[in-house]
NULUM-599135 format. One record per atom (N, C-alpha, C): residue number from 1; residue in one letter; atom name; z, x, y. Coordinates in nm, 2 decimals, padded with zeros to 4 digits. Each point is the difference from the previous one (the first is absolute). Layout:
! residues N
num, residu, atome, c3, c1, c2
NUM, a, CA, Z, X, Y;
...
This chain:
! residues 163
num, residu, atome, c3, c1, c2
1, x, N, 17.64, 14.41, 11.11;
1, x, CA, -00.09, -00.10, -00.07;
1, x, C, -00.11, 00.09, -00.07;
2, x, N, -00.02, -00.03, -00.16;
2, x, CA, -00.09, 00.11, -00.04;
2, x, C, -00.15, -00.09, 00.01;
3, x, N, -00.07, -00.14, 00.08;
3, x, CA, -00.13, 00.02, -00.01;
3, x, C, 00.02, 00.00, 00.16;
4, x, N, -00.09, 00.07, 00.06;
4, x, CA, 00.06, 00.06, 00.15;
4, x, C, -00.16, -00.08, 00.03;
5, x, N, -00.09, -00.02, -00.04;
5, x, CA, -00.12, -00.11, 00.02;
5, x, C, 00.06, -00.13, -00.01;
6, x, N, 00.06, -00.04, -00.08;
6, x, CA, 00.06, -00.17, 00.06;
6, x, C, 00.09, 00.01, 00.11;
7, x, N, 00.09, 00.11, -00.01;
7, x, CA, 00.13, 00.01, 00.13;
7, x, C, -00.12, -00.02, 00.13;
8, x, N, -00.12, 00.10, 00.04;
8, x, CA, -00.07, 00.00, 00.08;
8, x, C, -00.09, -00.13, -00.01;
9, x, N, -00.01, -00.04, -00.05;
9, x, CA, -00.08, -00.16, -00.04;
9, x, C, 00.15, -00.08, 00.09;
10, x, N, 00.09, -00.06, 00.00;
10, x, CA, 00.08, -00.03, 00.01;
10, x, C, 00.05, 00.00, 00.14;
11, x, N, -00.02, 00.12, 00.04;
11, x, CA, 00.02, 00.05, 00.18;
11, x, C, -00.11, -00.08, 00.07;
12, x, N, -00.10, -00.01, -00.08;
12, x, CA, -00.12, 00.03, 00.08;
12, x, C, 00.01, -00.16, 00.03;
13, x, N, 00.02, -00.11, -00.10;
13, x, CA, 00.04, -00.10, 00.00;
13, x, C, 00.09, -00.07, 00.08;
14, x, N, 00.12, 00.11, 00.00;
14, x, CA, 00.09, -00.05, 00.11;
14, x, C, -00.03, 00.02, 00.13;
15, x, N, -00.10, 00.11, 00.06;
15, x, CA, -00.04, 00.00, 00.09;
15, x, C, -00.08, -00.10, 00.07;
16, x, N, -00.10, -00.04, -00.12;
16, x, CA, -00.08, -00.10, 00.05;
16, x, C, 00.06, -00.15, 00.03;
17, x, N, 00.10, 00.03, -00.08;
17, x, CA, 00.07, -00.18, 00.05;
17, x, C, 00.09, 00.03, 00.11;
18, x, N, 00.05, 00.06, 00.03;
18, x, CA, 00.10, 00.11, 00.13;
18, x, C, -00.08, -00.01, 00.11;
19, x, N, -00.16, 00.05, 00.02;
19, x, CA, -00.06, 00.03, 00.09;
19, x, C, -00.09, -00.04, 00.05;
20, x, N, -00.04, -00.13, -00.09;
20, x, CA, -00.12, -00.12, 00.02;
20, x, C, 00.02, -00.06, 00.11;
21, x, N, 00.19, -00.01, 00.02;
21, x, CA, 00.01, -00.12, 00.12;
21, x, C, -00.02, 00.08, 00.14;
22, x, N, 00.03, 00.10, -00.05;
22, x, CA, 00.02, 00.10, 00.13;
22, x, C, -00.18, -00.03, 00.09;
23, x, N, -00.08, 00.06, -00.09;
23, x, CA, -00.12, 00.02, 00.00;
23, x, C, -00.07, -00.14, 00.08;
24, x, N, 00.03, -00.11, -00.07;
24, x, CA, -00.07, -00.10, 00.02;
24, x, C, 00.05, -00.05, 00.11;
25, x, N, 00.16, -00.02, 00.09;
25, x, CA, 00.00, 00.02, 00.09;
25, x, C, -00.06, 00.08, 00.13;
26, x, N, -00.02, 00.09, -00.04;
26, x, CA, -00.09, 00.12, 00.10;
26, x, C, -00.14, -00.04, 00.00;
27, x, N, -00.07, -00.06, -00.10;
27, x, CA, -00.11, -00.04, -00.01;
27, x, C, -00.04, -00.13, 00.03;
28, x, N, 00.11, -00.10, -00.01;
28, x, CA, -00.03, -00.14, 00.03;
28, x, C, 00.08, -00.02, 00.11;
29, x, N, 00.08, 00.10, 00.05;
29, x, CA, 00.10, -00.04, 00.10;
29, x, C, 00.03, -00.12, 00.02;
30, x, N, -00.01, -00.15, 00.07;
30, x, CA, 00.11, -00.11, -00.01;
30, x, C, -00.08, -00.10, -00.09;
31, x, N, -00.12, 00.00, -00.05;
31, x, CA, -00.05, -00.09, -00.08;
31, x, C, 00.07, -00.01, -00.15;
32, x, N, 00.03, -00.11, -00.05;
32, x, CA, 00.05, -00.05, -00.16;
32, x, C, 00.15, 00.03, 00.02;
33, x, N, 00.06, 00.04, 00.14;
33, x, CA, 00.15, 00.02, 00.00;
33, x, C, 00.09, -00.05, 00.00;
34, x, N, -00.01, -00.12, -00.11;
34, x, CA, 00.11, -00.13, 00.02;
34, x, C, 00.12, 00.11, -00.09;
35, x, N, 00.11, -00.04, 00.04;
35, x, CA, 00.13, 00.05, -00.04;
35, x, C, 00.02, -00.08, -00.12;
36, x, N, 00.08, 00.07, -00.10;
36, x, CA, 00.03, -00.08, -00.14;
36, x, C, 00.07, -00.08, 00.03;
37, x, N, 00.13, 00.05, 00.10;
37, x, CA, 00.11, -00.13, -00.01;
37, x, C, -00.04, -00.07, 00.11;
38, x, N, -00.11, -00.03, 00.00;
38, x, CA, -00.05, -00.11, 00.13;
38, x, C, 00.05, 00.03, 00.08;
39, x, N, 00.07, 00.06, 00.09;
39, x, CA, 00.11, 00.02, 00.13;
39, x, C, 00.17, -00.04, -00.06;
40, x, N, 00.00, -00.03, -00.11;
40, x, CA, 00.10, -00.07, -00.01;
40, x, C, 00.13, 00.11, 00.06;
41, x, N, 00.13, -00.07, 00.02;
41, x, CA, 00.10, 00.08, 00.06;
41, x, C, 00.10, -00.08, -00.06;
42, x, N, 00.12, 00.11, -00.05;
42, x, CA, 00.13, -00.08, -00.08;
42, x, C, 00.09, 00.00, 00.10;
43, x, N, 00.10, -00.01, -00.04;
43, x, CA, 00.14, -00.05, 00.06;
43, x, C, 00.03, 00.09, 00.02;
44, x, N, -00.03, 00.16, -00.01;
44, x, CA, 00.08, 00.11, 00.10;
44, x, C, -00.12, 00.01, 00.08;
45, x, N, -00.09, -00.06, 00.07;
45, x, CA, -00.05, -00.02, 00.11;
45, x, C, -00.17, 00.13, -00.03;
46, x, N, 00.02, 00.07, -00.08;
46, x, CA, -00.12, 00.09, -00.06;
46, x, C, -00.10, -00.10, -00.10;
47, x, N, -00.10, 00.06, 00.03;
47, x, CA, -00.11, -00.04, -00.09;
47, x, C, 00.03, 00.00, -00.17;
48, x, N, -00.06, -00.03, -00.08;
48, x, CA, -00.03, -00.01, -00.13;
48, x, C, 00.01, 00.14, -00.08;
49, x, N, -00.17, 00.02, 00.06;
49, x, CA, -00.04, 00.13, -00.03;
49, x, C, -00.05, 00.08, 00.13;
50, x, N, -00.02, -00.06, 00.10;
50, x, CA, -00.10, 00.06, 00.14;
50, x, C, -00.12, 00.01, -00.02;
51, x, N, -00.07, -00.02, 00.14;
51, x, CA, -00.17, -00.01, 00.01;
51, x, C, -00.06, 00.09, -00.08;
52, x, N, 00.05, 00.12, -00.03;
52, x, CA, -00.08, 00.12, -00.03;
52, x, C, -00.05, -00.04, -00.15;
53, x, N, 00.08, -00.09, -00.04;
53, x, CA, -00.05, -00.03, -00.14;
53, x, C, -00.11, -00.12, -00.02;
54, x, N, -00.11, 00.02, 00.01;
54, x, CA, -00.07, -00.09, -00.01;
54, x, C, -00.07, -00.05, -00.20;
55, x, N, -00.05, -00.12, 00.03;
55, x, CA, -00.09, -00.03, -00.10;
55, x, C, -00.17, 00.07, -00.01;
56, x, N, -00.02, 00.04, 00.10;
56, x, CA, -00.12, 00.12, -00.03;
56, x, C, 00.06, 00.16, -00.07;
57, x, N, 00.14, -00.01, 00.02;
57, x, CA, 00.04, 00.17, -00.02;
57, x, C, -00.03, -00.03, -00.18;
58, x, N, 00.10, -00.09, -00.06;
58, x, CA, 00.02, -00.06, -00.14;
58, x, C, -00.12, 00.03, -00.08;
59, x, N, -00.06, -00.12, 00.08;
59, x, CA, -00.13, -00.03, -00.08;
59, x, C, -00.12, 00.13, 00.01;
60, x, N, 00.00, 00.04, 00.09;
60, x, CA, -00.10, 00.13, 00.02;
60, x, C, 00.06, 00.09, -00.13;
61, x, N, 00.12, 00.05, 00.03;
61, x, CA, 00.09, 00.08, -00.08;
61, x, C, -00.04, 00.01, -00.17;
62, x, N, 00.05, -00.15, -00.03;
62, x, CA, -00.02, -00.02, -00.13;
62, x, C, -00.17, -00.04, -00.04;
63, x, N, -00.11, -00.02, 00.06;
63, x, CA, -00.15, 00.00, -00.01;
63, x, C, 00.01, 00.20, -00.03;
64, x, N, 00.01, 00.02, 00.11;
64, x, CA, -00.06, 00.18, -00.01;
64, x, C, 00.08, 00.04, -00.08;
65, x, N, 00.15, -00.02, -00.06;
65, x, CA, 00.03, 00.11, -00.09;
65, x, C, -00.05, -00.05, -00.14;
66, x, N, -00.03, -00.13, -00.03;
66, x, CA, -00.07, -00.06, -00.12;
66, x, C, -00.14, 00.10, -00.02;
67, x, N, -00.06, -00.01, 00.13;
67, x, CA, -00.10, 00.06, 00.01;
67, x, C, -00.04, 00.17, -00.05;
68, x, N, 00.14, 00.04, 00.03;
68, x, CA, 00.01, 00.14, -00.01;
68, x, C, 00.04, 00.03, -00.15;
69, x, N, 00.06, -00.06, -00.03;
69, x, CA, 00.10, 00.01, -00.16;
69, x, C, -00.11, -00.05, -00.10;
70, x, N, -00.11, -00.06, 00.08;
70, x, CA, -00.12, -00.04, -00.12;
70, x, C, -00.11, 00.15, -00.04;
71, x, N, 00.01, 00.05, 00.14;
71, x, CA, -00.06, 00.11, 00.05;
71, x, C, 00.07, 00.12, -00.09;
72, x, N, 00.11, 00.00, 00.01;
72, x, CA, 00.09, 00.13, -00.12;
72, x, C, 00.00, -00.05, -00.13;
73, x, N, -00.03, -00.12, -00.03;
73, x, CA, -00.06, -00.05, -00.16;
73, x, C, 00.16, -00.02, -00.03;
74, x, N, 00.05, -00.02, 00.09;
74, x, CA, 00.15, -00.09, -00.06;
74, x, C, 00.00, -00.15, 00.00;
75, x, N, -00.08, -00.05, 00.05;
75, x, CA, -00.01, -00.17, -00.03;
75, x, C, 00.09, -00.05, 00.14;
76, x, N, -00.09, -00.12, 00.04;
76, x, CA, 00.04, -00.08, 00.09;
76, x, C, 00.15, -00.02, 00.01;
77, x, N, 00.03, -00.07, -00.13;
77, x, CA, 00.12, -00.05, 00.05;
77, x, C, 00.12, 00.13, 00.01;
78, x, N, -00.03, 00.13, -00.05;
78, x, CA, 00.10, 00.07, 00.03;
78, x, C, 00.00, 00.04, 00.16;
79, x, N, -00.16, 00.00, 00.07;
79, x, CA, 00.01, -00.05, 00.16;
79, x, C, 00.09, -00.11, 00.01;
80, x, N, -00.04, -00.13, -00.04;
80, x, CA, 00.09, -00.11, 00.10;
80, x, C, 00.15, 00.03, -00.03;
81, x, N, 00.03, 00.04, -00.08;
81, x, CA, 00.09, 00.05, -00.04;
81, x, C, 00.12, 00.08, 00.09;
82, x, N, -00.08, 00.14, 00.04;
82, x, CA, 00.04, 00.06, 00.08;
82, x, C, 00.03, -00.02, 00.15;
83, x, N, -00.13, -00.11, 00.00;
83, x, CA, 00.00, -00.02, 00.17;
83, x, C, 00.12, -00.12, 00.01;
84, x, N, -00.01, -00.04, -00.07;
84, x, CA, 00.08, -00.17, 00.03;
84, x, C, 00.16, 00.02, -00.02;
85, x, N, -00.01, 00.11, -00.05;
85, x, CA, 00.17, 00.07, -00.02;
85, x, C, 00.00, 00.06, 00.13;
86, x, N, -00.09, 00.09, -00.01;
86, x, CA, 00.02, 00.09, 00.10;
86, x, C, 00.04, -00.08, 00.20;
87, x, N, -00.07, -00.08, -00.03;
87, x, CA, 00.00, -00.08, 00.14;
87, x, C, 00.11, -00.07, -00.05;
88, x, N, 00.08, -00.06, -00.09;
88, x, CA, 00.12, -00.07, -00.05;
88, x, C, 00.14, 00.15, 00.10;
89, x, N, -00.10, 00.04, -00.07;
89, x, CA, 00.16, 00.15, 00.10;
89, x, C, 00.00, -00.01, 00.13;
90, x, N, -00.12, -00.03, 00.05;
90, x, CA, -00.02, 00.06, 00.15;
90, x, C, 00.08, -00.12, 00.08;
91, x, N, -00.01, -00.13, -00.04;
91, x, CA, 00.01, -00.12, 00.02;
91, x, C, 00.20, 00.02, 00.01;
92, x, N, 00.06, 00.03, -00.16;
92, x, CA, 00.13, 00.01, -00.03;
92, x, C, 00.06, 00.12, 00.15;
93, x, N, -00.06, 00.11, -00.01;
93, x, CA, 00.02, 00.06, 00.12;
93, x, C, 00.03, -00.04, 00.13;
94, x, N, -00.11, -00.09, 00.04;
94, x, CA, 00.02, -00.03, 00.15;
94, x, C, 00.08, -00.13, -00.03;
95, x, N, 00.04, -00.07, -00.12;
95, x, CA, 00.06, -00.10, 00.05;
95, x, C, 00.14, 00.07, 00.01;
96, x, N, 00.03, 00.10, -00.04;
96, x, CA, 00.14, 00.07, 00.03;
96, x, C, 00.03, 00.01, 00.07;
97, x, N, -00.10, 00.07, 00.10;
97, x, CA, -00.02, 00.08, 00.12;
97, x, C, 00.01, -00.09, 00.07;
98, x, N, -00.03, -00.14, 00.02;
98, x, CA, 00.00, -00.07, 00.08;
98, x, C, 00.16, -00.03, 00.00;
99, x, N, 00.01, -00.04, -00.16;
99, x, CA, 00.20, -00.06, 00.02;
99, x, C, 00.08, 00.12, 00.07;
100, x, N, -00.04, 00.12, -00.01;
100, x, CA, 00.06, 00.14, 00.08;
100, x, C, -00.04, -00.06, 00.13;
101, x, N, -00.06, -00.04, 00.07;
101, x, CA, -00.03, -00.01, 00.14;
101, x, C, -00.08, 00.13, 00.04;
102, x, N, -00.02, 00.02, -00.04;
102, x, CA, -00.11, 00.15, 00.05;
102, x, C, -00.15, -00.07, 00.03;
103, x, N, -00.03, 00.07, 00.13;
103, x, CA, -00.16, -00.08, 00.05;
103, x, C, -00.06, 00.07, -00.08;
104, x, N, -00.15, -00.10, 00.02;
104, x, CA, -00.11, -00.01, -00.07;
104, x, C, -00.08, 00.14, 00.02;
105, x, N, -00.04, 00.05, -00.11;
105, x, CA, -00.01, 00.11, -00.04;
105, x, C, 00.09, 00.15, -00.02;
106, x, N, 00.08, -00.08, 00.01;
106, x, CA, 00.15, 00.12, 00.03;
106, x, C, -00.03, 00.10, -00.17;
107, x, N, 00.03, 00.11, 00.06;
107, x, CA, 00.00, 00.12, -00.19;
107, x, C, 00.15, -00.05, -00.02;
108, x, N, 00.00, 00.01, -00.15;
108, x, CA, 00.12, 00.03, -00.09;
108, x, C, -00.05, 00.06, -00.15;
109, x, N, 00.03, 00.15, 00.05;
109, x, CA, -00.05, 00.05, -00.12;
109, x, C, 00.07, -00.01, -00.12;
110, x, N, -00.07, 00.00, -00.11;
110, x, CA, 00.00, -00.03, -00.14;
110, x, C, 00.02, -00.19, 00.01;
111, x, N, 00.02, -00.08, 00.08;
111, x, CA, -00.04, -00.12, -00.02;
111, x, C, -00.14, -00.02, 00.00;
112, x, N, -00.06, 00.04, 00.11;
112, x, CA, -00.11, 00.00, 00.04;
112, x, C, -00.15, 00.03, -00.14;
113, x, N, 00.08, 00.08, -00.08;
113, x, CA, -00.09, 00.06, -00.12;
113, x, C, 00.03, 00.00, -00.15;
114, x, N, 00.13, 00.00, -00.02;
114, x, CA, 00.06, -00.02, -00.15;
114, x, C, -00.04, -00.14, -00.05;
115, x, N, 00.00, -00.12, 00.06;
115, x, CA, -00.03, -00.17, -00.06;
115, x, C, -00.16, 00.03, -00.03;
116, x, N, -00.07, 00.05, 00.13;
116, x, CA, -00.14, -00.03, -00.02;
116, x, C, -00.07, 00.08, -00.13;
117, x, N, 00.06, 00.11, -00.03;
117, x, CA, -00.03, 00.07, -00.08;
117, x, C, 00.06, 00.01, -00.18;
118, x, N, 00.19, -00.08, 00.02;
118, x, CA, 00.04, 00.00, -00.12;
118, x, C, -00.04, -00.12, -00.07;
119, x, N, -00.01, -00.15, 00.06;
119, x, CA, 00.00, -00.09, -00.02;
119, x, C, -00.14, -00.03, -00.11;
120, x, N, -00.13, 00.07, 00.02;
120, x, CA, -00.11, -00.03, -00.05;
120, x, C, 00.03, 00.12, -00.11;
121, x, N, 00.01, 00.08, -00.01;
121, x, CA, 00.04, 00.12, -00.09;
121, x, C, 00.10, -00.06, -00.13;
122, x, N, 00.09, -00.08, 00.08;
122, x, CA, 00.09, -00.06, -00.09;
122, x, C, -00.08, -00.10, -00.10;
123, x, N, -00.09, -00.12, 00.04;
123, x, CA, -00.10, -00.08, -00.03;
123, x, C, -00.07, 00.05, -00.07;
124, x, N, -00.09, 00.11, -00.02;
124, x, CA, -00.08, 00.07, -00.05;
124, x, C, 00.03, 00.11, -00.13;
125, x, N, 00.15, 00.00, -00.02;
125, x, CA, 00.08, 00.11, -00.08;
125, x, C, -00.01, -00.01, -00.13;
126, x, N, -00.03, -00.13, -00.03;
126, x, CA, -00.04, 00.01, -00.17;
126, x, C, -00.13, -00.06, -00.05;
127, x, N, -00.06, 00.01, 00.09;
127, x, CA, -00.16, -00.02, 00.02;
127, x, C, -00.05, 00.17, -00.04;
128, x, N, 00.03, 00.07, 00.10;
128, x, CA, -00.04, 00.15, 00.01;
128, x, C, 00.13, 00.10, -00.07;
129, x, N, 00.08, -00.07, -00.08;
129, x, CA, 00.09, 00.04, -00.07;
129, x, C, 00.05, 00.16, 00.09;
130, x, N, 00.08, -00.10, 00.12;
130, x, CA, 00.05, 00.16, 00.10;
130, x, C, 00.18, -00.02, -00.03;
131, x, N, -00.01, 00.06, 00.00;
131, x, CA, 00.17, 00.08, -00.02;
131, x, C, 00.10, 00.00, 00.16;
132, x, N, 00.08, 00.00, -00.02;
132, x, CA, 00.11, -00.04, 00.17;
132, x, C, -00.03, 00.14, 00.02;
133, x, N, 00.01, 00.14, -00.06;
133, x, CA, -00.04, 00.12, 00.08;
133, x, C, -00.15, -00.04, 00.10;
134, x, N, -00.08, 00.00, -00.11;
134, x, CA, -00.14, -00.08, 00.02;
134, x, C, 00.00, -00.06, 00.15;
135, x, N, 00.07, -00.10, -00.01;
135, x, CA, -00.03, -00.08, 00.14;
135, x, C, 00.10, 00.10, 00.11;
136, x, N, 00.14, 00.04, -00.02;
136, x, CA, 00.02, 00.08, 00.09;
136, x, C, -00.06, 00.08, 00.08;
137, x, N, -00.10, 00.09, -00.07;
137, x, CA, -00.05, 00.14, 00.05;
137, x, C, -00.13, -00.07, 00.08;
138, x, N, -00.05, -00.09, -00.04;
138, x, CA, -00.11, -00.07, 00.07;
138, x, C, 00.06, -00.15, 00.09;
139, x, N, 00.10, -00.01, 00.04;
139, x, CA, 00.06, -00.05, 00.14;
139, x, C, 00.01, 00.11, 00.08;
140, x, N, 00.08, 00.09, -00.02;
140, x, CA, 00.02, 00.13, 00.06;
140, x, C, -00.16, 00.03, 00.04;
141, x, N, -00.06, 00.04, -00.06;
141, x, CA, -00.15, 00.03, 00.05;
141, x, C, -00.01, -00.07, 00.09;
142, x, N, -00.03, -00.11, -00.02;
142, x, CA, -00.03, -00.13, 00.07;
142, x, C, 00.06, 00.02, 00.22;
143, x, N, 00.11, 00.00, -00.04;
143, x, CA, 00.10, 00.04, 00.11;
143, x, C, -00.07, 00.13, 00.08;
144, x, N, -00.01, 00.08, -00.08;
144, x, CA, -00.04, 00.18, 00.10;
144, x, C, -00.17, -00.10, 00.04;
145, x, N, -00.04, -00.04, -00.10;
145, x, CA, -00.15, 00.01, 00.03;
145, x, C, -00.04, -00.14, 00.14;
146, x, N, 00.11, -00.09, -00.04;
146, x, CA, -00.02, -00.07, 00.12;
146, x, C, 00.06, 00.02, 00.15;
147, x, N, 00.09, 00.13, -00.01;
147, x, CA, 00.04, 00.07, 00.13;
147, x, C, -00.12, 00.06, 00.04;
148, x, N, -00.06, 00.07, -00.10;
148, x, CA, -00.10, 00.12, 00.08;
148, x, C, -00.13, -00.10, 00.01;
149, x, N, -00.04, -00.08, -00.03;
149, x, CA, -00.13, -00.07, 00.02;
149, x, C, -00.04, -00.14, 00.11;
150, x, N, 00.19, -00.02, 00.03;
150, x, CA, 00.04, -00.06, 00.14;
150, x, C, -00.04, 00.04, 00.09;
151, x, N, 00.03, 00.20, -00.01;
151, x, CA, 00.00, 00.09, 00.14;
151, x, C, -00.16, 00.01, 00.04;
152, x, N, -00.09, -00.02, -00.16;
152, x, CA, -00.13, 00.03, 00.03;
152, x, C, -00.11, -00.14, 00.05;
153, x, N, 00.04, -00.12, -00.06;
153, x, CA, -00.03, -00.13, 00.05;
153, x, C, 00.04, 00.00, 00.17;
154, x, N, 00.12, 00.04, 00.03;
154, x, CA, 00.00, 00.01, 00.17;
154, x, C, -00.07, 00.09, 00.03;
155, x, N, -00.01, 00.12, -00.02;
155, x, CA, -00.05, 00.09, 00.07;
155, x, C, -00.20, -00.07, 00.00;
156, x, N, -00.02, -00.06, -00.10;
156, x, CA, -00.12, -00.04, -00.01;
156, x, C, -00.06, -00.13, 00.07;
157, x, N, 00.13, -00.08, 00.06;
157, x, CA, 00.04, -00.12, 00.12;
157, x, C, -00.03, -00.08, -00.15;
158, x, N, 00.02, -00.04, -00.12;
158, x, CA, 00.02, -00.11, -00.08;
158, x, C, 00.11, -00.03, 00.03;
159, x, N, 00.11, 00.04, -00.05;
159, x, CA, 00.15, -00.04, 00.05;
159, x, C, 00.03, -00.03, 00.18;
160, x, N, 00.11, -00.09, -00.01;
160, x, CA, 00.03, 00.00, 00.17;
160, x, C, 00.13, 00.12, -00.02;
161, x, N, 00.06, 00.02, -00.09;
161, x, CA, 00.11, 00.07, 00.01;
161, x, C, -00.02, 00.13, -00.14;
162, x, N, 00.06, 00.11, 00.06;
162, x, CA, 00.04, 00.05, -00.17;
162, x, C, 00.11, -00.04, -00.07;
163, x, N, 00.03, 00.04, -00.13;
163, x, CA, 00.15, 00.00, -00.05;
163, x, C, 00.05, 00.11, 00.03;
């Protein structure tokens, strides 16, 4: 990517919609934790989406990265933007994970981080006129940087688990 200030504008962004829920969990622990899919449960006997996904994670998510993207002088809506995709991945992820049967919180790497990260990138690609190298090299980032900032969120007791 040759402006390596928007690539890093960009991370910083996906971070903040990636890590708002995490955070605000730890900080609000069970208060505003209504689940998106209401509890709902389908006909292979798993949830929707699962508890973990609340309507405080969303809405926190997409407020603070708005907030942040106004802050880098990229404009709000390339925040709601980012966050409302970005949480669109996280959402598409666990509802997989669920039709897989794998318990709640279970890893599956590169599911776990490619949606959250390609899907708003994709949304954003002719706004910030990015190129598919463009978005590749900054999913990839995306991936190393949310492995190693997992390990430091636990070690720091934010996370209950690392990646």
């Amino acid at each position: 990517m040759s402006d390596w200030m928007l690539s890093l504008q960009l991370l910083v962004l996906l971070g903040v919609a990636n890590g708002t829920p995490i955070f605000a969990k730890k900080l609000l622990q069970g208060r505003f934790s209504t689940p998106l899919d209401g509890g709902l449960t389908l006909p292979d006997g798993q949830p929707l989406f699962g508890a973990s996904k609340t309507v405080r994670g969303v809405v926190l998510s997409v407020a603070c990265t708005m907030g942040a993207a106004s802050l880098l002088h990229m404009g709000w809506i390339i925040g709601v933007t980012i966050a409302a995709m970005s949480m669109l991945g996280d959402l598409l992820s666990s509802f997989i994970k669920r039709r897989l049967h794998l318990p709640p919180h279970a890893q599956a790497f590169g599911l776990d981080q490619i949606p959250e990260a390609l899907l708003p990138l994709l949304a954003v690609k002719r706004r910030l006129d990015l190129t598919s190298g463009d978005i590749a090299v900054l999913v990839i980032a995306f991936i190393v940087l949310e492995l190693v900032l997992s390990r430091i969120l636990f070690r720091l007791e934010i996370r209950d688990r690392p990646y």
